[in-house]
N, C-alpha and C positions, 0 to 999 in steps of 0.2 A: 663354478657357474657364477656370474657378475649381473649382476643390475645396473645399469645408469641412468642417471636422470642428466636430459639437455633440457635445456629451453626447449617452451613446446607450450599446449592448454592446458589450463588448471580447472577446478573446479570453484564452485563460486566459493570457497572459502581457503582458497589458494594452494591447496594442498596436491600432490602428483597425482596423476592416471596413472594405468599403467597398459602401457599396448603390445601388440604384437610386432614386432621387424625384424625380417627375414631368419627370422629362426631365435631370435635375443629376445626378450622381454626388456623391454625400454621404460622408466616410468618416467614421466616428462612434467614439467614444472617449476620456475623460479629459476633463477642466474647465478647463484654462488652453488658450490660443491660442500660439504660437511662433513667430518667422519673424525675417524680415530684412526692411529697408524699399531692397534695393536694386533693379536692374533683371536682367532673365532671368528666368531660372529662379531662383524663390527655396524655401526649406525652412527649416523651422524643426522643435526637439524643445526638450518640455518637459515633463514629468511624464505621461508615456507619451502626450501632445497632439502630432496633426500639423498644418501647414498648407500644403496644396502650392497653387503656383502654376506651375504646368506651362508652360514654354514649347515653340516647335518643335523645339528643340534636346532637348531631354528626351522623348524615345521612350517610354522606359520610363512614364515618367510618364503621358502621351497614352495611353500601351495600359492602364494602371491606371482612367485617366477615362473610358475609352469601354468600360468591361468592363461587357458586360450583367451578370453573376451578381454575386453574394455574395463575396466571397474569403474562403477558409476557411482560409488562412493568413497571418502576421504580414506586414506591410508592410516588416518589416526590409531586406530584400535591395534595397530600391529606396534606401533609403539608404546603403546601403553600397558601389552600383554608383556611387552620385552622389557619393562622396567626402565622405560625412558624416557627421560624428565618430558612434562607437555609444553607444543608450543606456548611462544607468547600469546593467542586469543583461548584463553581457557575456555573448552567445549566439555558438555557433559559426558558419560561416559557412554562408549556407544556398543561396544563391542559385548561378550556374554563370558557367563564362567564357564568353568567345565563341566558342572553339573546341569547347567541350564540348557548347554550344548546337548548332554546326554539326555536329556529330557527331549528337546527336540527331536531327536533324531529315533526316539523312540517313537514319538506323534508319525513321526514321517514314517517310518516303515509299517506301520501301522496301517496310514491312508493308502500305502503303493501295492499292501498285502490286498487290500478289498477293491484297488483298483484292477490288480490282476484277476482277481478274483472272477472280477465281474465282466472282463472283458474275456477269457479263456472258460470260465465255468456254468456260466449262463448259456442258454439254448439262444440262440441269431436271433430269434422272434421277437426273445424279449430283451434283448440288451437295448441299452439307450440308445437313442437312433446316435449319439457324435460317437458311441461305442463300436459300431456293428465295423467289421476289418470288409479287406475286398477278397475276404476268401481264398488266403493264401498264406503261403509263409513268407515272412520277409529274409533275403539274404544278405548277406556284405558284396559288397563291391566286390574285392577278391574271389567271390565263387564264381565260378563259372558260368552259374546258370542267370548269374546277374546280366552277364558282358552278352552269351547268346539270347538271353529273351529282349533286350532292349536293342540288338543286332533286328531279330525277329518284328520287333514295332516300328522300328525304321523300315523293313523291308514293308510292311501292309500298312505301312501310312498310318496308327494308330494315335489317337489322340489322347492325351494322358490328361487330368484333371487336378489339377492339387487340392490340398485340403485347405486351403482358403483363397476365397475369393472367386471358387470355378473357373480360374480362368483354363481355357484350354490353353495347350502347350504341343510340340512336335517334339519326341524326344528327341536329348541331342546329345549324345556321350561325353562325360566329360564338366558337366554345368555341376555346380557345387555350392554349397553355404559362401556367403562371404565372410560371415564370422556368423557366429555361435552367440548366443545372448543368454545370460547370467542365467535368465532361468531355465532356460535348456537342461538343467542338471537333471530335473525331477525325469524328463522323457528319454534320459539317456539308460533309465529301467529297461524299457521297452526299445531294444535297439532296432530303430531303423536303419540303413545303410549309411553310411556318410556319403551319398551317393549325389546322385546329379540333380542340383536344385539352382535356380534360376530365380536372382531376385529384380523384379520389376519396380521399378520406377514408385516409391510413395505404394505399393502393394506388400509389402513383405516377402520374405522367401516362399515361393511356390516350389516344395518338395515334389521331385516327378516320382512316385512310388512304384515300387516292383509288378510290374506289369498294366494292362491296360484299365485301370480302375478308373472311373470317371465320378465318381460320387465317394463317399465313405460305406454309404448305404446302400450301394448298387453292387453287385457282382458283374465284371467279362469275362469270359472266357477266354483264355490265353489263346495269339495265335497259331493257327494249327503252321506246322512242320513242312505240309505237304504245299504250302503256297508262299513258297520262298520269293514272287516275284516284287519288285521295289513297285509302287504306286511310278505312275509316268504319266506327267504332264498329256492332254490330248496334242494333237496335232494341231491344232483348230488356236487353241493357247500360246501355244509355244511359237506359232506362226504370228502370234498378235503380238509378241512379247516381243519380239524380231522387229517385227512392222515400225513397232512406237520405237525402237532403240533408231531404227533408220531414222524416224519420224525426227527425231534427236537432234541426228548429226544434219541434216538440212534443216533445223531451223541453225544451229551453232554458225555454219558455214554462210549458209543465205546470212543472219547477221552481219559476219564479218564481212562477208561480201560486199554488204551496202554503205556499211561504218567505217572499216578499215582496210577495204582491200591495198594488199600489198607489205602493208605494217607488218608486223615480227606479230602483235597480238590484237585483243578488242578487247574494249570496255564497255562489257554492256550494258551497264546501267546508263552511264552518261550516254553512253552509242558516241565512242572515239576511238581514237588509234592508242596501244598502248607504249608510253612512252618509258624505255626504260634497258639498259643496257649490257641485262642479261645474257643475249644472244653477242656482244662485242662491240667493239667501237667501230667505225670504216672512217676512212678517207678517201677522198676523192677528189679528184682537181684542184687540190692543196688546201682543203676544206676539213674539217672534224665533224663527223655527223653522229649523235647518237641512234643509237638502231630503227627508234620510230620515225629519224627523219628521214632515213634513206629508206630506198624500197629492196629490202630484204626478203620480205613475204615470209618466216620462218612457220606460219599457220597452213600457209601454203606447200608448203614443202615437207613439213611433216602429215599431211592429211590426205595425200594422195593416193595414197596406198588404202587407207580407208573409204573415201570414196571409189574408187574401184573394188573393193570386195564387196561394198555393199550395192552393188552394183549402180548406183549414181553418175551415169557414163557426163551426163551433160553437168555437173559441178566438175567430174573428172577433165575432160578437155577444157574448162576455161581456164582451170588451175595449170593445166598442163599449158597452154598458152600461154597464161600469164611468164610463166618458168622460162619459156621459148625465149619470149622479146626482151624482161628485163634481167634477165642473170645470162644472156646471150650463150646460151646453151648451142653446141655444135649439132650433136644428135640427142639433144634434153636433157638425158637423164648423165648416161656414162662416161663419155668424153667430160663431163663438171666434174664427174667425182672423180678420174683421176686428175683431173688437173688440181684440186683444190687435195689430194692424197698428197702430190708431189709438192705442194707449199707448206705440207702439213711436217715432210721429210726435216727439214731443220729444225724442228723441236728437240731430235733423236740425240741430236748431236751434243752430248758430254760425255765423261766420263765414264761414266756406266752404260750409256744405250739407255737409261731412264730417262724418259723424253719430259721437258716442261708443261706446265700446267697450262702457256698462251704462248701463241708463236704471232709473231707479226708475217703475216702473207706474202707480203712485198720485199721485206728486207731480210728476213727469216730468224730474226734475233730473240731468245724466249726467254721469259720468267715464270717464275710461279709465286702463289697468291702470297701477301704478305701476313696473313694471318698462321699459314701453315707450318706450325713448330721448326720455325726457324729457316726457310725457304728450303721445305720437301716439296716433294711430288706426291700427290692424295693419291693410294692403294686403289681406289675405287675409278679414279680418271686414267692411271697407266694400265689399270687390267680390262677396262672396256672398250678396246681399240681393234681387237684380237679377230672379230668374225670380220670387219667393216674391212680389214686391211688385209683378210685371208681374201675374201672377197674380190679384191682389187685384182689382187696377183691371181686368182683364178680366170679372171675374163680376161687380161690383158696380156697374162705368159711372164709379165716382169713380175720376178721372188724380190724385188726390194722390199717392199711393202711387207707381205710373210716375213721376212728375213727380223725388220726390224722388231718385232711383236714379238716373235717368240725368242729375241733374245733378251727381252721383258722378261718373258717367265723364266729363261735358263736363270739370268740374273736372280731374279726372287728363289727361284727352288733349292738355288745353293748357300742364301742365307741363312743362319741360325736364328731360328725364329723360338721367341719366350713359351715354352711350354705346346709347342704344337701351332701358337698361332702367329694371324698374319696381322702385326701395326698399321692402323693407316697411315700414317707417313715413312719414307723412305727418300732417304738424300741421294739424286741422280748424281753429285761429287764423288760421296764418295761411298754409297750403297750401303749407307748403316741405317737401320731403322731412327725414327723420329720419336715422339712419343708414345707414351707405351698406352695406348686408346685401342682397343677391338672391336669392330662393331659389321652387323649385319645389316644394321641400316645406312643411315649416310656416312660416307667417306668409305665405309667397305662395301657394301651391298653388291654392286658387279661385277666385283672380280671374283668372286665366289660363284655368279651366275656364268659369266663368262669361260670359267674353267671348264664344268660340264656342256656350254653349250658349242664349246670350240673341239670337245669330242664329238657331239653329237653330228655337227655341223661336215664334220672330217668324216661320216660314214663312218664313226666308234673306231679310228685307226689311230686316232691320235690320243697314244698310251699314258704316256707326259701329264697332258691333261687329266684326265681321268682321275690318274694317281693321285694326283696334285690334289683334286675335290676332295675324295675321298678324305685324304689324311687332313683337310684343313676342313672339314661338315666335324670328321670326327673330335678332331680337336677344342669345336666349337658346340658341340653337342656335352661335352664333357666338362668342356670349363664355363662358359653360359647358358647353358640351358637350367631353367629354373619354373620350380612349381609350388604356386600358391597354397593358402589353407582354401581357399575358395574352390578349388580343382582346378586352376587354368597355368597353361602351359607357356611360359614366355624365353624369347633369347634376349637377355641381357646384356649389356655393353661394359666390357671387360677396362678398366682402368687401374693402372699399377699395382696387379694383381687383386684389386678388390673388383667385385663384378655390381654396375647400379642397378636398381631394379627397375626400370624401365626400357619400355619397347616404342619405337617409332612405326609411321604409317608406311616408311618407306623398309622397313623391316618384316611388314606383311608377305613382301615376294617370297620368301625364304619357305611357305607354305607350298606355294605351288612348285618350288625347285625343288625340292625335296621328293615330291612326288614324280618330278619328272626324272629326276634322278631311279628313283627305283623303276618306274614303268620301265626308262631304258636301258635297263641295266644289260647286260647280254646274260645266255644260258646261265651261266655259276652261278646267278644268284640263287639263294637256298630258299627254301618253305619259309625261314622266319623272317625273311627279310634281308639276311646277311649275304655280303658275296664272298666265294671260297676266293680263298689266295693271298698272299702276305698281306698286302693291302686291303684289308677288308673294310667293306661297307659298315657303318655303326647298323646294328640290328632294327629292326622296325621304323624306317623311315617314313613310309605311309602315314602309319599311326603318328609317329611325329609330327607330316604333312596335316593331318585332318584336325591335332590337337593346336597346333597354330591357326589354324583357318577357325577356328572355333572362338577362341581369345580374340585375333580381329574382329572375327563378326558382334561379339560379346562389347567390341569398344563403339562400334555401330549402335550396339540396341542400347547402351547406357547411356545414350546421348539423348538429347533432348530433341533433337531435328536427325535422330538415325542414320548420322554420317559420323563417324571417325575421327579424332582431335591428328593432330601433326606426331603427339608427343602422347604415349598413355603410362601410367605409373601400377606400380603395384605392390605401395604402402600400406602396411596394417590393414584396416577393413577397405580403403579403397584400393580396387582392384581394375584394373585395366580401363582405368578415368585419367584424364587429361586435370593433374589439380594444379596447375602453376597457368597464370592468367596467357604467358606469350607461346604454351603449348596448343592450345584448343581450339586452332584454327581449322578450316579444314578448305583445301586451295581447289577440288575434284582429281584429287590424286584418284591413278590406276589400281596401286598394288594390291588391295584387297578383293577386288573383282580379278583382277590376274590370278589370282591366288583359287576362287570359286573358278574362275573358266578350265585349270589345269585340272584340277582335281575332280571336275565334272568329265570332263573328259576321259577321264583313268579309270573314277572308281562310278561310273554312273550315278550317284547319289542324288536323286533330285532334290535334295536340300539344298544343297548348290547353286542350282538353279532358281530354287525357293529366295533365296540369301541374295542372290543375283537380282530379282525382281523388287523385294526389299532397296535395296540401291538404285535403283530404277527409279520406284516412287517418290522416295526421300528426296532426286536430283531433282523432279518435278518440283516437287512439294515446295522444299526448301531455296533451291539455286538458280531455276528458271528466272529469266525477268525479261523484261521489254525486249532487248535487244539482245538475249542469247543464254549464257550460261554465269553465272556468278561465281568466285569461293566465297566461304562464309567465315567471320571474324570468332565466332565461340559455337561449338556445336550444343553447350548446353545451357544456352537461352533458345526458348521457344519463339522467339519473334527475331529472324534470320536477321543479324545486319553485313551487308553485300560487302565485299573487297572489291568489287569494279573491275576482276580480270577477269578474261577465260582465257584460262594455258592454253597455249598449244597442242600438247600433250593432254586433254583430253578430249582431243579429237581424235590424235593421232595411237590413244592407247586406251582410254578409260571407253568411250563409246564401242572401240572393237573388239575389246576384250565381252563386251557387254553384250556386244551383236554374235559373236562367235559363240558364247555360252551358249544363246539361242538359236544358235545353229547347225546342220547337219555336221560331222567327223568330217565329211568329205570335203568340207568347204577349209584349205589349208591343213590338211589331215599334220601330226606332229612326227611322223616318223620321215615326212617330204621336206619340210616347212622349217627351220630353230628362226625364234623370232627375235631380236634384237632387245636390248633393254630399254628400247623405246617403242617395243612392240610392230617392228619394222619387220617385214619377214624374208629371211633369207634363202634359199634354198640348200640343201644336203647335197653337198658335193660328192658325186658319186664314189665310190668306192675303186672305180677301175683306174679314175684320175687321179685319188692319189696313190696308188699303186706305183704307175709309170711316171707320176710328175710332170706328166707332160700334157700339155693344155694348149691347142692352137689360140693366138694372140688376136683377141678383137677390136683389139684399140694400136694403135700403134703406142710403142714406147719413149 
């Protein structure tokens, strides 16, 4: 076992920390390395730089590397027990003998004997009132009766009290210490669980304790057995929660409407078009126009389908108009999309059928981005093409479209892929992976969603698919999945085999696929979770599902303004915080409300819904402004400052995900409906069509 010290904080007298990371003990301080190159135990000091290499004979040393906490003072005394000459600022001594120590530690067992004493052998009446327990036994996490009684106060809605500061709490499986502090040693006597603790903002850790205790001094009674039902929102609530999410999207739309009709986006603070060429360049009449000068309407075009579910008929028709006269739509909608399908076809065209990153429409000549390890094709833009262009070929009878897609995935499935998983880059020349980057969030993110949702979509006939998920969830459950001292549960981003410990916003979806993953799983899957058959499902995917959805929410409530950094980390005691200045934005991304709308769905949990309102508030609170909807530059400064856009995408995703949470199963039920990764929804082709393959053609070809 090794210690290092990088550069990092000192203390005021320049001497190392020593911290936690990801499982190493790091102690951090000063710019040069020091040591000896002999055997043992060796030490080295040089310009307030340490480097231990601890052997078994070094005690001291061993109980410094296995120290869960922070050390809040200098490392001095461990050299000066080891007979190692003292720095240059000679300090007095600080450290104890060994009889001093034994002296201690007699006082101490002493004090812990008459603390037990008094807190087990005194009558409840008279123990000191911060003495008196909540009349139970406390368990470990591991027992069972821990996981079903905190099951049980989720289901009756119990509110749990910690022992400082009263604040109430919902429990929530899964919340944990973020570290441990030095003096934590004396109460590790009396073990309480390491169980689910939630620390609040400048409040300390509020420990949620074994069952529903609300006081120290107060007794509940556990809930009874026989009223398994979950607390549920009234109807009256959940209609009002609905109403304001509508409320929402007409004022976003009405904005744009007055600011920016037509533009790709709006700026609602200034109230203008937003200028920027995200959505592509155009030409036209031998002219170059960036997106905001031509009339694209991309707000337009992604929002239609939300205002029609939210039943908004009279935003629905002007939008639908606007679409008519300036994108000279034949019959609106499907006659554009194959025609802009079939300019999309010369992308395809290399080597491998791995189509490019941009096709020019007109001349049909493509590239890809010049950043991408060396001109690949991004894992996450060739695997997201799959429903939009199965789609095509279903209403129109022409398999080009199908054809080209899935020899996307034949392509990818006969790759050798590092350890199970999938690179986000891949060279359409000549199909060799690009850099060796894995990630759940951007650059991979839907092609992973893609795969299950191109089974689902096929009426679960499309085997390929399926398979394909499976082994690449499992691969990735295996080699990123990663869990805190804190308890929280994250997918890391795999690079040249080291895994970083960070999770993105757009990595939150991975919560709600998970679970849809298992909801649809067919018959084989088993009681634990697992599906029988070579390819088997990773075990407890649910539980996976809700341990992600938990960490997101967790990067929500650590914020200052209760929305979500772009980027969250999960270094030593900071745990799912956005610490690097150009991470902490937050633009009104969907995927975290995506992720509560799925899993409210599957597992009824009105937490969900809870967590879901929470996001609600905060977009009020925080993002609202004159003219619409804002992102915000740092989520944790409490005085929002605006970025001047509203996506498109969240109209077209974050509002309906929001509005559907709050709404009935019936409204786009998920076994009818797979929705696009832009939360567009498609419909489930039935089963008998693809059976026969054959599909009368409604477009001409």
């Amino acid at each position: 076992m090794r210690s290092h010290v990088r550069a990092g904080t000192r203390d005021p007298r320049g001497f190392a920390r020593l911290h936690r990371d990801s499982g190493t003990r790091v102690m951090e301080g000063g710019t040069e390395e020091g040591g000896t190159k002999g055997g043992g135990t060796k030490h080295g000091w040089e310009e307030g730089r340490i480097k231990l290499y601890p052997s078994p004979s070094c005690r001291t040393c061993l109980e410094l590397v296995r120290a869960p906490v922070v050390m809040s003072r200098p490392l001095l005394p461990v050299f000066h027990h080891a007979g190692i000459p003292e720095p240059p600022e000679q300090l007095g001594r600080t450290g104890m003998r060994l009889p001093e120590k034994f002296v201690l530690l007699l006082a101490l067992s002493a004090f812990i004997t008459l603390f037990l004493g008094a807190f087990f052998l005194l009558p409840e009446r008279v123990r000191p009132e911060g003495l008196r327990g909540p009349g139970r036994v406390l368990h470990g996490e591991s027992e069972p009766g821990w996981e079903l009684s905190r099951r049980a106060e989720l289901r009756n809605g119990r509110k749990v009290r910690g022992p400082r500061g009263g604040k109430e709490e919902t429990p929530s499986v899964g919340r944990r210490n973020e570290s441990r502090r030095s003096g934590d040693a004396e109460r590790e006597t009396l073990r309480e669980p390491e169980g689910p603790v939630s620390a609040g903002r400048g409040e300390g850790p509020t420990r949620e304790v074994f069952g529903p205790a609300t006081e120290f001094g107060e007794h509940v009674e556990e809930p009874k057995e026989e009223s398994p039902e979950k607390p549920t929102h009234s109807v009256e609530e959940v209609s009002a929660r609905r109403a304001k999410v509508r409320e929402m999207m007409q004022l976003a739309w009405g904005s744009y409407r007055q600011y920016a009709w037509g533009a790709n986006e709006l700026r609602p603070v200034s109230m203008t078009s937003h200028m920027n060429s995200i959505f592509g360049i155009c030409r036209w009449k031998g002219r170059t126009w960036l997106e905001g000068s031509v009339k694209l309407g991309a707000t337009i075009v992604d929002s239609l389908d939300t205002l029609h579910i939210m039943g908004l008929r009279k935003e629905f028709q002007e939008g639908a108009a606007w679409v008519r006269q300036h994108l000279d739509f034949d019959l609106v909608f499907l006659a554009k999309a194959v025609d802009l399908g079939k300019r999309l076809l010369p992308a395809f065209n290399t080597p491998t059928g791995i189509p490019w990153a941009m096709v020019n429409l007109k001349t049909g000549v493509g590239r890809n981005w010049g950043w991408a390890s060396g001109g690949c094709s991004v894992l996450a833009e060739i695997g997201t093409l799959h429903l939009e262009f199965e789609q095509l070929s279903h209403l129109t009878g022409n398999p080009i479209f199908s054809e080209k897609v899935r020899n996307i995935r034949d392509v990818l499935d006969r790759m050798k892929k590092p350890q199970g998983l999938y690179p986000n880059y891949v060279h359409p020349s000549t199909g060799n992976w690009g850099q060796q980057h894995v990630s759940m969030g951007g650059l991979g993110d839907s092609f992973y969603e893609y795969l299950l949702k191109s089974w689902l979509m096929s009426g679960k006939m499309d085997e390929q698919a399926r398979r394909m998920y499976n082994e690449a969830i499992e691969a990735i459950l295996k080699h990123l999945l990663r869990r805190t001292p804190g308890g929280l549960t994250f997918i890391g981003e795999w690079k040249n085999g080291f895994v970083e410990r960070k999770m993105g916003h757009l990595a939150c979806f991975a919560g709600g696929m998970l679970a849809l993953g298992v909801d649809s799983t067919p018959e084989e899957l088993t009681a634990d979770g697992s599906q029988a058959g070579e390819a088997s499902e990773p075990k407890n995917h649910l539980e996976m599902a809700a341990k992600i959805a938990h960490t997101c929410h967790e990067s929500y409530d650590r914020a200052a303004v209760k929305l979500g950094p772009e980027i969250f980390r999960f270094d030593g005691a900071a745990e799912a915080v956005g610490t690097r200045h150009v991470e902490k934005y937050y633009i009104l991304r969907p995927e975290v409300v995506e992720t509560y709308f799925y899993l409210w769905r599957i597992t009824k949990d009105p937490k969900y819904r809870e967590w879901g309102w929470e996001a609600v508030q905060a977009l009020e609170r925080n993002c609202r402004v004159q003219g619409g909807y804002s992102g915000i530059r740092d989520v944790y400064s409490s005085v929002p400052s605006h970025d001047d856009v509203q996506q498109s995408f969240f109209l077209a995703e974050t509002l309906k995900y929001l509005y559907l949470l709050f709404s009935d199963d019936s409204v786009l039920p998920l076994d009818q409906w797979v929705f696009s990764t832009e939360a567009h929804p498609l419909p489930v082709i039935p089963r008998t069509v693809n059976a026969t393959k054959q599909e009368p053609s409604l477009v001409s070809s």
